[in-house]
C-alpha positions in Angstrom: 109.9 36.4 40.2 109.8 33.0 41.9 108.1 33.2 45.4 110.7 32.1 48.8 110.4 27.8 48.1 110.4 27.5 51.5 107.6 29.6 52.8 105.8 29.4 49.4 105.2 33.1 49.8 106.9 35.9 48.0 107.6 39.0 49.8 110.0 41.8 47.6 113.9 42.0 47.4 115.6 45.1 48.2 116.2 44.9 44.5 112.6 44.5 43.2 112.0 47.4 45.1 114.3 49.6 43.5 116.9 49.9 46.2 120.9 50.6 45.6 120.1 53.0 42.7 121.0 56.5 44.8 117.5 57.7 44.0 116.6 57.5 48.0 119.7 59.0 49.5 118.8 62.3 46.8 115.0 62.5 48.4 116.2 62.3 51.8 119.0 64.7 51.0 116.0 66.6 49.5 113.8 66.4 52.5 116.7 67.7 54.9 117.0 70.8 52.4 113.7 71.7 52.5 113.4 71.4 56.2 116.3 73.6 57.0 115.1 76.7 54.8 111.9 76.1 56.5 113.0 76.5 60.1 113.0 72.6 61.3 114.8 71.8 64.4 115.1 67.9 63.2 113.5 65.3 61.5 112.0 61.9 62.8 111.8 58.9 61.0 111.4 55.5 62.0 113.2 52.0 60.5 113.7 48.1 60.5 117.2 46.9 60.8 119.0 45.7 57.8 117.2 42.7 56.7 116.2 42.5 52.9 112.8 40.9 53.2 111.7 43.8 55.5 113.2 46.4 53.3 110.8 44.6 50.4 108.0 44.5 53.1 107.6 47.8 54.2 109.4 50.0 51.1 111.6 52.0 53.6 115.3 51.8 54.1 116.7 50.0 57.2 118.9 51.7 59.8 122.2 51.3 57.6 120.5 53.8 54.6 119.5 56.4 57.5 123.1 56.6 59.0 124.5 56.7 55.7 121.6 60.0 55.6 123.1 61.7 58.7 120.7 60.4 61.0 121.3 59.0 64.4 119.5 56.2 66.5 117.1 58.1 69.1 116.0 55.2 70.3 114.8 51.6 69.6 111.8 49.2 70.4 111.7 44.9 70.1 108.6 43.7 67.7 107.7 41.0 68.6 107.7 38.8 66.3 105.0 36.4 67.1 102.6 39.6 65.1 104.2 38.6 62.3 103.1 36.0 59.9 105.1 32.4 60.6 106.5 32.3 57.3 108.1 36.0 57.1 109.0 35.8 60.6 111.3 32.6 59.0 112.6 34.2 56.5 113.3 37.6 58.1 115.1 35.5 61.0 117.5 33.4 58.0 118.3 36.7 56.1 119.2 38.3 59.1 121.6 35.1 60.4 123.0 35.9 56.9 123.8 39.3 57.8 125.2 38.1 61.1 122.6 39.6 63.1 121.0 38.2 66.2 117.0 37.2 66.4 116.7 40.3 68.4 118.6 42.3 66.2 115.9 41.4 63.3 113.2 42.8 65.0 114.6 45.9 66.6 113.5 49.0 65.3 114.0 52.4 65.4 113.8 56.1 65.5 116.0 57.8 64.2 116.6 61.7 63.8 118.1 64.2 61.6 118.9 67.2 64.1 119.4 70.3 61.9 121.8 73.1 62.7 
């Protein structure tokens, strides 16, 4: 695939990385199965928000795919940005003005949990 032409740099789609085909939502479904025969009070897990270079970046689903899971925001935390390269940073903050989220939005992330009954 052709690399971002404005950064130069090529950081993976949700798509290249082999999002939207159901396959995650069945291994988290998984996970929560397993945990509940085995006595787990909940389950932690921590994500990005909803931007598709950072879904590429770091393999995980953003905070959309958890809900959609069961799991609710525990809390959150600002990255700051400036520990990110220039160019991601650029083209994490356009894909999230595409997705009508705020800079701060982009770089929010959080912990989530899966409380079992």
């Amino acid at each position: 695939s052709q690399p971002d032409t404005i950064t130069g740099h090529h950081w993976p789609t949700k798509q290249e990385a082999g999002a939207h085909q159901g396959i995650g939502q069945k291994l988290v479904r998984g996970l929560i199965d397993w945990a509940a025969v085995n006595g787990w009070k909940r389950i932690l897990t921590t994500c990005h928000s909803d931007v598709d270079c950072l879904y590429g970046q770091t393999g995980s689903g953003g905070r959309r795919f958890w809900e959609k899971a069961g799991f609710t925001v525990l809390d959150s935390a600002y990255w700051c940005p400036e520990e990110w390269n220039p160019k991601f940073v650029s083209l994490a903050e356009r894909q999230g003005k595409a997705n009508g989220l705020t800079r701060e939005d982009v770089w929010t992330w959080y912990r989530m949990v899966y409380v079992l009954q």
